[in-house]
C-alpha positions in Angstrom: 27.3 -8.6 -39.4 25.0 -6.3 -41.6 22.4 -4.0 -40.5 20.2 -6.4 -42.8 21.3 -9.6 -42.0 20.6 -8.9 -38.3 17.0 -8.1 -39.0 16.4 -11.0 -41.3 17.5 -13.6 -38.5 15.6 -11.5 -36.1 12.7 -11.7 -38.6 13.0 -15.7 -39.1 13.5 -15.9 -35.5 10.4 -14.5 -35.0 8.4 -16.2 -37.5 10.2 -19.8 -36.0 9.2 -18.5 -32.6 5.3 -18.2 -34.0 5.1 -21.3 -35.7 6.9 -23.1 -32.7 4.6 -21.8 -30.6 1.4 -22.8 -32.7 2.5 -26.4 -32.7 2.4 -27.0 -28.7 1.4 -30.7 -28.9 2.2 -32.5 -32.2 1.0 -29.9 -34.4 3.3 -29.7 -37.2 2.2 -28.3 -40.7 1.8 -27.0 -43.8 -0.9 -26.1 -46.4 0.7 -27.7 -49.8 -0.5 -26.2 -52.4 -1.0 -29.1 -55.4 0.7 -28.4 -59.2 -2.0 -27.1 -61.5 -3.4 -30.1 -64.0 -0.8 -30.3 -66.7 -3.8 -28.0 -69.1 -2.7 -25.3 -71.6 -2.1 -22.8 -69.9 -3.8 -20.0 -72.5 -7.4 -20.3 -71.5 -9.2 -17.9 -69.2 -11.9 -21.1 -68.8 -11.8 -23.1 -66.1 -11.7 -27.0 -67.3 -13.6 -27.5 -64.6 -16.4 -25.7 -66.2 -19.4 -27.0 -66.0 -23.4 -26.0 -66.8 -25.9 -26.0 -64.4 -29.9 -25.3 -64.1 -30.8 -22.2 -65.0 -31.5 -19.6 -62.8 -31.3 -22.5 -59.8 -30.8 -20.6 -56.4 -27.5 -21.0 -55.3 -26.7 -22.8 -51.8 -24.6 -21.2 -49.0 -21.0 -21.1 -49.9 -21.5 -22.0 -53.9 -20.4 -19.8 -56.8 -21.9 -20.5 -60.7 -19.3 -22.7 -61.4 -19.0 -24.7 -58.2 -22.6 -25.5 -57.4 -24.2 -28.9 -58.3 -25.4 -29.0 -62.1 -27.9 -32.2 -62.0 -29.0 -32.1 -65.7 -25.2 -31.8 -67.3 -22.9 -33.2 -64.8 -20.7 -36.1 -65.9 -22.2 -39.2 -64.7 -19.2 -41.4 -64.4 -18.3 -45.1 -64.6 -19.3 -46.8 -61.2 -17.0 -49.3 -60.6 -18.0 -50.7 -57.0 -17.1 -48.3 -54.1 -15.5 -45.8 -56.5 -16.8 -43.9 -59.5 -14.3 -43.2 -62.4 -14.5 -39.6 -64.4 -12.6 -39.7 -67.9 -12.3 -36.4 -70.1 -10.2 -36.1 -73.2 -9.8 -31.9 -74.1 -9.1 -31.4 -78.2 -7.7 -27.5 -78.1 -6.7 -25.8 -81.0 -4.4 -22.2 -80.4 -3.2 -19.5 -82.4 -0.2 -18.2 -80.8 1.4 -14.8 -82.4 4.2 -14.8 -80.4 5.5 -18.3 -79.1 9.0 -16.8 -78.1 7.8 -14.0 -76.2 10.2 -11.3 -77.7 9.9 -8.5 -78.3 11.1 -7.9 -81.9 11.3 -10.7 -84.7 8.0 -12.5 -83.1 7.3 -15.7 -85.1 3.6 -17.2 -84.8 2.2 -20.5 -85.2 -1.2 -23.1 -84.5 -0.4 -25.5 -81.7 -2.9 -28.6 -81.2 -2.6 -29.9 -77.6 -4.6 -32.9 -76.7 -5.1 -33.7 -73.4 -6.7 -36.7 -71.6 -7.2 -37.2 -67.6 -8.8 -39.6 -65.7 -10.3 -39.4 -62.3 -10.7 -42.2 -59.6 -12.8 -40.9 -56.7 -14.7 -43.2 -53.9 -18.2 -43.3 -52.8 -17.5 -43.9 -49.1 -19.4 -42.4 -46.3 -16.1 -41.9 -44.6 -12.8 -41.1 -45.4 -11.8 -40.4 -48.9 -9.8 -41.5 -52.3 -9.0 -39.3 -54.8 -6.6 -40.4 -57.5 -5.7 -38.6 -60.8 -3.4 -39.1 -64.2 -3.1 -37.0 -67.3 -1.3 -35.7 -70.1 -0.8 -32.6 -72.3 0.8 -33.0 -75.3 0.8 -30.1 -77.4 2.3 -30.3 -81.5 3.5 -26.8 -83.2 2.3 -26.6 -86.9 5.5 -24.7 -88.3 8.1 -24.9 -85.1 8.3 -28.4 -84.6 11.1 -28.1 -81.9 8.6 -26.4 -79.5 6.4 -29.8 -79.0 6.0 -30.9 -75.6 4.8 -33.7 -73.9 3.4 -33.0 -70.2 2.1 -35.8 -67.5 0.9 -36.3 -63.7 -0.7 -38.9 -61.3 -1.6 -38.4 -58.3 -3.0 -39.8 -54.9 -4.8 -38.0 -52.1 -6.8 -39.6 -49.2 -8.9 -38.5 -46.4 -8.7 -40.6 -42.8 -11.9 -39.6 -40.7 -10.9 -40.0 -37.0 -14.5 -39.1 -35.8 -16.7 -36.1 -36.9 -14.2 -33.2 -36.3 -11.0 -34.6 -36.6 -8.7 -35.9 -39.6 -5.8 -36.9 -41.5 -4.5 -36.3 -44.6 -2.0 -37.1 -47.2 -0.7 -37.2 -51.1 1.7 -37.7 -53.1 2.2 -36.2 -57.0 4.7 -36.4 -59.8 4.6 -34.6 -62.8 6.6 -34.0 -66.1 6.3 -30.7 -67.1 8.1 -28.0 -69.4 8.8 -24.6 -69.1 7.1 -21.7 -70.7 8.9 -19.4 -73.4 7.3 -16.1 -71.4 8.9 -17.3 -67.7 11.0 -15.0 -66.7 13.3 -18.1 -65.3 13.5 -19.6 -68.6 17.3 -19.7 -70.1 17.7 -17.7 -73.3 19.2 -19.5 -76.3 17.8 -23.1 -75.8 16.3 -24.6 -78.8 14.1 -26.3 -76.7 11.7 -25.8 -74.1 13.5 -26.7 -70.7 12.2 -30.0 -69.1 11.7 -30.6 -65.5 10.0 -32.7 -62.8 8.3 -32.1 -59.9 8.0 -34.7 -56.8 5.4 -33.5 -54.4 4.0 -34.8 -50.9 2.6 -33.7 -48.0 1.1 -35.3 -44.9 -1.1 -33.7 -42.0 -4.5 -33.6 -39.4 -6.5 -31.2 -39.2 -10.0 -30.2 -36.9 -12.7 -28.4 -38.7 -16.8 -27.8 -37.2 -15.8 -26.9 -33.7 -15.4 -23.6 -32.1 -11.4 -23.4 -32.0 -10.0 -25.7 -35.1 -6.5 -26.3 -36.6 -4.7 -27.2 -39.7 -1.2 -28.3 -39.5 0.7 -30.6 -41.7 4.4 -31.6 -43.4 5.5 -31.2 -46.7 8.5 -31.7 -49.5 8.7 -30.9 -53.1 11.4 -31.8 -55.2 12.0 -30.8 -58.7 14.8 -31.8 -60.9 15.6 -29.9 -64.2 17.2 -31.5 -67.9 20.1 -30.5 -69.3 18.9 -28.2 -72.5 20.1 -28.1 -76.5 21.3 -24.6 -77.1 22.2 -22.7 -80.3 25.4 -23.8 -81.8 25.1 -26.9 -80.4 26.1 -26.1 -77.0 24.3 -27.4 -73.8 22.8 -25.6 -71.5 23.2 -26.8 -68.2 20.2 -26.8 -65.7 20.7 -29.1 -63.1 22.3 -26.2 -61.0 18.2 -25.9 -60.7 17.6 -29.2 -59.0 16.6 -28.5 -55.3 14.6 -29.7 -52.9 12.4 -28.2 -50.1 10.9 -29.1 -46.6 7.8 -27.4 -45.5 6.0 -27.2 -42.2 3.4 -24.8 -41.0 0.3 -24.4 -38.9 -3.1 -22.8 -38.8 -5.1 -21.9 -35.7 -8.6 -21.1 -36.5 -11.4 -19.5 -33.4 -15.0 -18.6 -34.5 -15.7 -15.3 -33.6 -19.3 -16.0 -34.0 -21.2 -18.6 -36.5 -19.3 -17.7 -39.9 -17.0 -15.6 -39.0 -13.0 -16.8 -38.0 -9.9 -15.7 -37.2 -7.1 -17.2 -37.5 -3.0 -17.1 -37.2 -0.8 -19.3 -39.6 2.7 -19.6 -39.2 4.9 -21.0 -41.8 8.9 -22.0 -42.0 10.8 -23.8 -44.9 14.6 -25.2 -45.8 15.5 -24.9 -49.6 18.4 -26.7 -50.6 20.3 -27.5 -54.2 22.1 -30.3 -55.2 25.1 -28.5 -57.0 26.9 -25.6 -55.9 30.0 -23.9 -56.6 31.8 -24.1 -59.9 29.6 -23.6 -62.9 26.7 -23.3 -60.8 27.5 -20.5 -58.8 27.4 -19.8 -55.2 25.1 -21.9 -52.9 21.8 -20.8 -52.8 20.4 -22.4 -50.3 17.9 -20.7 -47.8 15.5 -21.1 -44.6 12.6 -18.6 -44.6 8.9 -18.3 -43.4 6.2 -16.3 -43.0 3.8 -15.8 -40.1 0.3 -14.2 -41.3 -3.0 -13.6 -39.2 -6.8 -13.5 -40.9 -10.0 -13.6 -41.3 -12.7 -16.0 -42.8 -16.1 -14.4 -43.3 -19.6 -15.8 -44.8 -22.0 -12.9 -45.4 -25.5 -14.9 -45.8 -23.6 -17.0 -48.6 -23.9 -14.2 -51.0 -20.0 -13.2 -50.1 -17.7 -15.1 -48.4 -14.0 -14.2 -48.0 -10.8 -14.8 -46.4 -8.0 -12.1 -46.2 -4.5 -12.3 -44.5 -1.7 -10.0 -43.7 1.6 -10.5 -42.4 5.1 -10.9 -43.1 7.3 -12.9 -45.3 11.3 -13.6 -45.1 13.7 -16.0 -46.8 17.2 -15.9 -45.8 20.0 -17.2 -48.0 23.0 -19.2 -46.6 25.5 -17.6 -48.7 27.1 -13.9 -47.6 27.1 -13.1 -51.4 23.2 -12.6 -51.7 20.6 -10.3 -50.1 17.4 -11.5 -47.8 14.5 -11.5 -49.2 11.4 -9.6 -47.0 8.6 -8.0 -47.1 4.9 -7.6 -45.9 3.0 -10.4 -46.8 -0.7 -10.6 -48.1 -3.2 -12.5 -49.7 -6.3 -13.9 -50.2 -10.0 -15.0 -51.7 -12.7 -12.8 -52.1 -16.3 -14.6 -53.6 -19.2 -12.5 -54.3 -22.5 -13.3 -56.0 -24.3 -10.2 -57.0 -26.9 -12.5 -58.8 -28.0 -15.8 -59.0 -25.9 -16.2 -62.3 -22.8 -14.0 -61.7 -19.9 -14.4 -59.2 -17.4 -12.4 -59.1 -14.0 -13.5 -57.5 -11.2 -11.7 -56.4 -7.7 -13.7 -55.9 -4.1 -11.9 -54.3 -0.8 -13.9 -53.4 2.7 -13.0 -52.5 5.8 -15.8 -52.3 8.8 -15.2 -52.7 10.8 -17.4 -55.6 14.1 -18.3 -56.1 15.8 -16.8 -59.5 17.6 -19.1 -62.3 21.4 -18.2 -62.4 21.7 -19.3 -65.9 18.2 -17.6 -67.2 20.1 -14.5 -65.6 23.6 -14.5 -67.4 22.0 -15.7 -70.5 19.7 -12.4 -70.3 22.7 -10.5 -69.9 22.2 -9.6 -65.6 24.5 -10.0 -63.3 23.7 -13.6 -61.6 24.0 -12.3 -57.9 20.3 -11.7 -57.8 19.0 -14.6 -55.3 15.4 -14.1 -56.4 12.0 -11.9 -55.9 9.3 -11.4 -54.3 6.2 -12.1 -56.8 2.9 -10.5 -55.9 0.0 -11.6 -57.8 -3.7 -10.2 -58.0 -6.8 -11.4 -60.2 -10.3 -10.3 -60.9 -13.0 -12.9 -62.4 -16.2 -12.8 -63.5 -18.2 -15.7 -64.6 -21.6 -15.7 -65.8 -24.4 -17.7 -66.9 -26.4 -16.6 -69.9 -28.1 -19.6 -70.9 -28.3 -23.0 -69.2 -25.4 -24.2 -71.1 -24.1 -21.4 -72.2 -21.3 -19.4 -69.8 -19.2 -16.6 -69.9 -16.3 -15.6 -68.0 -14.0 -12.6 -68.2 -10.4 -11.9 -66.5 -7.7 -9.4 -65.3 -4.6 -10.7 -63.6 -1.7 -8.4 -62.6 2.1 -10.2 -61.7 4.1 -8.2 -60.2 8.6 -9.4 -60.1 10.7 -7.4 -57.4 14.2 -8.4 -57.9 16.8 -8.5 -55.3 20.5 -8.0 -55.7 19.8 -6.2 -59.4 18.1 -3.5 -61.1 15.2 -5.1 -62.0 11.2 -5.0 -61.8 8.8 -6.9 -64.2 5.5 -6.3 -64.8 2.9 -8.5 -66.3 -0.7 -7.9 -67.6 -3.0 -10.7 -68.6 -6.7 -9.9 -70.1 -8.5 -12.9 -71.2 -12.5 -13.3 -71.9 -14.0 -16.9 -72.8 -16.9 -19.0 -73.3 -18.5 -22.8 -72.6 -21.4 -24.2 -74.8 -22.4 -27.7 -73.8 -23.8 -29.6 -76.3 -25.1 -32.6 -73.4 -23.5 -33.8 -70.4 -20.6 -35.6 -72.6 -19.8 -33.4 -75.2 -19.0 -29.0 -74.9 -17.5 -26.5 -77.3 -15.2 -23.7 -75.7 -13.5 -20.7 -76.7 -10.9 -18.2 -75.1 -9.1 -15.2 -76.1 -5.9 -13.6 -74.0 -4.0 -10.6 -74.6 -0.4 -10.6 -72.4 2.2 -7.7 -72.0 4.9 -7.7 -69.8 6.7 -5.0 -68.9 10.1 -4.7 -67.4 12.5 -2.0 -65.9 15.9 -1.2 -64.5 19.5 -1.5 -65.9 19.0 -5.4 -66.2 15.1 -5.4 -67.5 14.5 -8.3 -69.3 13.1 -8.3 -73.4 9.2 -6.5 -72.9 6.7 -8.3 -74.8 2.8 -8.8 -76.1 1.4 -11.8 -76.8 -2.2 -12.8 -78.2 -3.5 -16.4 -78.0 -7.1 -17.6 -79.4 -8.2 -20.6 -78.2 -11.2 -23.6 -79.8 -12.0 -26.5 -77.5 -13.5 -29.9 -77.7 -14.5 -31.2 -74.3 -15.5 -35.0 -74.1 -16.1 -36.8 -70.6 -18.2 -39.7 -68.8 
């Protein structure tokens, strides 16, 4: 046995050893993270965004954006103990480079309209919270890049008394894949489809000195087989896995507004189809075991950091362990009553497409990378119903197994007029590059998108 193998099953047998030992009891968990709302993905502004009273002093914990907004909120259709929230977004894009490549770039105006709907109940205890959508985005001149994505959703609250709760949800989506993921398959004539099947259940004890989070979770997502030039197939469903989560959070306050805490994390990947055309099995058991902070500076800043340490093991002798240091976090400051600033970091490690691979022209032994992501945002007020928001995000790709390290630089700016509470105007711009190196880089790339929106809700 390799040097490396022995300290990656000493790592997850640590990090197994952590979690097991944060779940004395019936403590079993997971934080599961919900699919973004099927929305184009080009625009720096939230379409969440809302206006609020200018100049209104904001309450502990609130940001511009977050903070009640009286005068222009949506007021909703009450029906009984539940109030309904439609919204139907009209965007209009200029993309110069819908391939990402990096030579032979062809452009185009894509109009995605996108309606959602939002159930929510008016309880004093316990909570509904249901969801549906769509995307569906038309190309002017490449008619083959259409789309249609779609979600609902279903989460709910139990209150067991004043500290203590469960929780649960469920989500499916249709979605498609990007033409600048680095997992996408080169040579399809089509955008790759996929769902995703998501649920998670769990308790959790917040408002009392020691507190805990700790929940179950499984994701499934299931790829379709792609057209590809010449009028080959391209076979995807060597992608279709599906992976069990649990974790748990212990949280102790320090003092009022200040918390510490220890997380430990473990999860079990596994792929229908292996072997064959599809390679060798990929499947994998990692985790990650991360201790942190949560701090509320008089409201005006209010963060919480982690640190720790990530693994994910592969079954198969053929491929390396993935491991690292792990980090992350949330950062909020409010230098002014109509500025926040927000600071975001993340590190996971995700599993690589064997086809994307040989059809990039790498060697497919590469089990995946560790992505590390970090984002700056500022959003701004200038008039009551006027914001501004601007944005830096850095992506960072470590391949294992291959030569390989990508790079990616997003810079967007934007801005949300509301006309009244129903009607708002939007506008985005974001400049992408993407740089990648070793002896099986992929294509580099830059990419400008402008972005007009029509906002309507109730």
């Amino acid at each position: 046995m390799s040097r490396t193998t022995r300290t990656s099953k000493i790592a997850v047998g640590g990090i197994l050893a952590v979690a097991a030992s944060l779940v004395a009891g019936d403590v079993l968990a997971q934080d599961l993270p919900p699919l973004p709302t099927p929305t184009p993905p080009v625009a720096p502004t939230s379409p969440n965004l809302r206006p609020e009273l200018s100049g209104r002093s904001l309450e502990r914990g609130d940001t511009v954006l977050s903070r009640p907004r009286p005068e222009l909120d949506p007021l909703g259709v009450h029906l009984g103990p539940f109030f309904l929230y439609p919204r139907v977004v009209l965007d209009e894009l200029y993309n110069d480079n819908i391939f990402a490549t990096a030579t032979n770039t062809r452009h185009d105006f894509i109009t995605v309209v996108s309606p959602s709907a939002q159930l929510l109940s008016n309880w004093s205890q316990h909570q509904i919270d249901l969801r549906a959508g769509a995307s569906v985005g038309t190309y002017a001149r490449t008619s083959s890049e259409n789309y249609g994505d779609y979600f609902v959703s279903g989460n709910g609250r139990y209150d067991i008394s004043r500290y203590l709760y469960g929780y649960g949800g469920a989500r499916y989506d249709h979605l498609h894949e990007e033409r600048d993921s680095p997992d996408t398959t080169v040579g399809t004539t089509k955008p790759v489809e996929f769902d995703v099947y998501q649920a998670n259940v769990g308790i959790a004890q917040n408002g009392l000195r020691i507190g805990y989070d700790a929940s179950l979770g499984f994701r499934r997502e299931e790829y379709s087989d792609t057209p590809g030039a010449g009028g080959v197939t391209v076979i995807e469903s060597g992608r279709d896995l599906n992976t069990f989560t649990g974790a748990v959070r212990l949280n102790y306050e320090i003092f009022p507004r200040y918390q510490a805490f220890v997380r430990g994390e473990v999860n079990h990947r596994e792929y229908d189809n292996t072997g064959g055309i599809f390679g060798p099995s990929r499947n994998s058991n990692g985790g990650r075991a991360d201790a942190g902070v949560t701090i509320d500076i008089t409201g005006v800043t209010f963060a919480e950091v982690f640190a720790g340490y990530i693994v994910q093991e592969y079954e198969n002798d053929a491929f390396s362990n993935i491991q690292g240091v792990d980090f992350g976090g949330r950062v909020v400051w409010n230098p002014t009553q109509l500025t926040t600033v927000t600071f975001l970091a993340d590190r996971r490690v995700q599993d690589t497409n064997t086809a994307a691979l040989n059809s990039q022209g790498a060697p497919a032994n590469s089990p995946g990378y560790l992505r590390s992501d970090a984002g700056v945002t500022v959003d701004h007020e200038l008039f009551r119903n006027l914001l501004l928001n601007v944005r830096l995000n850095y992506e960072n790709d470590d391949y294992k197994g291959i030569d390989r390290t990508d790079n990616r630089y997003d810079i967007g700016a934007g801005a949300r007029y509301f006309i009244n509470r129903n009607i708002y105007l939007g506008a985005s711009y974001t400049y992408t590059k993407r740089d990648s190196s070793g002896t099986s880089k992929l294509d580099n790339f830059d990419r400008n998108l402008f972005l007009i929106r029509l906002g309507a809700q109730i």
